[in-house]
C-alpha positions, 0 to 999 in steps of 0.5 A: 837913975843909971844910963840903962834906966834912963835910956829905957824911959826916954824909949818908953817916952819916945813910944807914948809921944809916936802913939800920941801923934798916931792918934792925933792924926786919926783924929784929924782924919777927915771922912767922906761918907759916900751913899749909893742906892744901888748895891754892890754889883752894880757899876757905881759901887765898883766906881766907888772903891775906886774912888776911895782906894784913890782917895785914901792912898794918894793922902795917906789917909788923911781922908777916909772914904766910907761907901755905904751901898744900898740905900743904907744912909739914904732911901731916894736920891732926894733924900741922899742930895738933901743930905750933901747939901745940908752937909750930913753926906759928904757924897752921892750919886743920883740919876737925871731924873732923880737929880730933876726934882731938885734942880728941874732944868737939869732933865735938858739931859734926858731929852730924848735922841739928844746924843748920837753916841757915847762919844758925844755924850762923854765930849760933852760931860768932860768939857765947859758943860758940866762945869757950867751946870755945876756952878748954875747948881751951885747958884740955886743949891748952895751946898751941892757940887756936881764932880763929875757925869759918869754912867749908870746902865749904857743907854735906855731902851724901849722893851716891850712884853709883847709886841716888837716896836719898830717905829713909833707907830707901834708905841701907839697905845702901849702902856709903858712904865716910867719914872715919875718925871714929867719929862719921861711921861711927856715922851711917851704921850708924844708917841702916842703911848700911855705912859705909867709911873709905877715905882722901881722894886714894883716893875717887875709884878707890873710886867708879869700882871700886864699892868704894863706892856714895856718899860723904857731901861737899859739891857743891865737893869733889865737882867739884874731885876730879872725883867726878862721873865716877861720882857720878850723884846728890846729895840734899840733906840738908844733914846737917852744916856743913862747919866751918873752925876756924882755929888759932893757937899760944897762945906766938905770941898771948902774944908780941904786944902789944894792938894786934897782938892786935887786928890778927891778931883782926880779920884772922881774922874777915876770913878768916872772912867770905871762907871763909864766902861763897865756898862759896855763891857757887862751888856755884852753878857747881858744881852746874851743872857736875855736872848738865850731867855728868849728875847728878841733884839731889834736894831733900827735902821738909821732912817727908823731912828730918825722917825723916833727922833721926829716923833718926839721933836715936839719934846724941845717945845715942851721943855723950853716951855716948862724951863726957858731955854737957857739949858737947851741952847747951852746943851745943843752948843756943847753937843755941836761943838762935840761932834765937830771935834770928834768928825775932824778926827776922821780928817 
């Protein structure tokens, strides 16, 4: 064999053994399938690419993030949190309620008027809270890790196809749609108003036929179903946090070393960051859209605010009863905690 031969072989050699290796990393390449049931205009999809962009380009590719909108994978968030537990999901996202029929004591977090604004609520999600909740999951659902609290749609808001409410006198009667927890229809009763489950793609023939006179959702959701066909009005109670928890399948977690541990932390307190900002920047657009539809929107004073607020104090009771108090103590510690932090702000 000649030097120019040989120098070829070992070129032809050298090239096969890089594709060899190429392929051996893909191989080894480790996949986060991550599933959503809303799509790809909403909020939690945008916090989602971050999420990959981040993930995937901080390990060079070590871990691919798939993102499947939509309800693709999964079609409730039960379905999908069964599906990260057992390990068939690397990652989710779910809502409180949604969350609550897995996890009970979880719906703490959507008793109403619990925080005063996004500051305290966002203090609370970043500090001990959320890692006290994650390992209490964690104690109960072995394969499910809460990563992070983002947002889903700014705060829920009662809206209404008729009459303006403006105290809780003028819940009175009214039949408003919830979600099937316990803990949303007990709010309503506890305002003397008729609370009525009707399920999400239904919401809006239930406004149109009158089988309900209001819903209880944030100013997104509202325009992104077109709810303003019927809904005329939207006070401003600001009665819960619409909270994000985004999941992760502890078998997937344990299976990666620090470095990517710390990639896919950080890559969910980005998507956190994201999730949480463009609410408040679309409801700027959305609430101007709803008025130019011809709603009306209502701004309680701080003393109405309070009247919610002591219209439905009987809620506390009613959860502790249900789940012990445990989670109420630990959430209205971390909430006064919260709020000193951020008044000496003003010192």
């Amino acid at each position: 064999m000649d030097k120019t031969t040989l120098t070829n072989t070992r070129n032809l050699m050298g090239a096969g053994l890089a594709a060899l290796l190429m392929l051996g990393g893909m191989a080894e390449a480790q996949t986060m399938r991550v599933a959503l049931l809303s799509g790809e205009e909403d909020e939690d999809y945008d916090g989602a690419l971050v999420l990959k962009n981040y993930v995937e380009s901080r390990t060079d590719g070590e871990i691919r993030v798939e993102i499947f909108p939509g309800g693709q994978f999964c079609g409730s968030y039960r379905e999908c949190l069964e599906a990260v537990s057992n390990g068939t999901l690397q990652g989710a996202i779910s809502t409180i309620g949604g969350f609550g029929n897995l996890f009970p004591q979880a719906q703490v977090l959507d008793l109403p008027y619990m925080f005063a604004n996004d500051r305290v609520a966002e203090c609370v999600f970043d500090g001990p809270f959320t890692a006290q909740l994650r390992d209490g999951v964690l104690e109960e659902i072995p394969g499910l890790r809460l990563m992070a609290i983002g947002n889903t749609g700014g705060w829920r808001n009662i809206a209404t196809t008729d009459k303006q409410v403006t105290s809780p006198e003028d819940v009175q009667g009214l039949k408003l749609r919830t979600i099937p927890a316990d803990i949303q229809q007990e709010m309503v009763r506890q305002m003397g108003g008729n609370p009525t489950p009707v399920a999400w793609p239904e919401v809006y023939t239930s406004l149109g036929t009158g089988v309900v006179e209001g819903t209880k959702n944030g100013i997104t959701d509202i325009i992104n179903m077109n709810f303003q066909d019927h809904l005329k009005n939207v006070t401003l109670d600001g009665h819960a946090y619409m909270g994000a928890l985004w999941w992760m399948s502890q078998d997937f977690w344990n299976g990666l070393d620090d470095t990517q541990k710390r990639v896919v932390h950080d890559g969910f307190q980005h998507l956190k960051t994201v999730t949480r900002a463009l609410p408040m920047r679309q409801e700027i657009d959305a609430y101007r859209e709803f008025e130019e539809a011809g709603g009306e929107i209502y701004v309680p004073t701080p003393e109405e605010k309070e009247a919610f607020r002591e219209a439905t104090s009987g809620m506390q009771d009613w959860y502790t009863e249900q789940y012990g108090a445990e989670w109420l103590n630990t959430l209205q510690s971390a909430i006064s905690t919260c709020e000193e932090s951020i008044a000496a702000e003003l010192q």
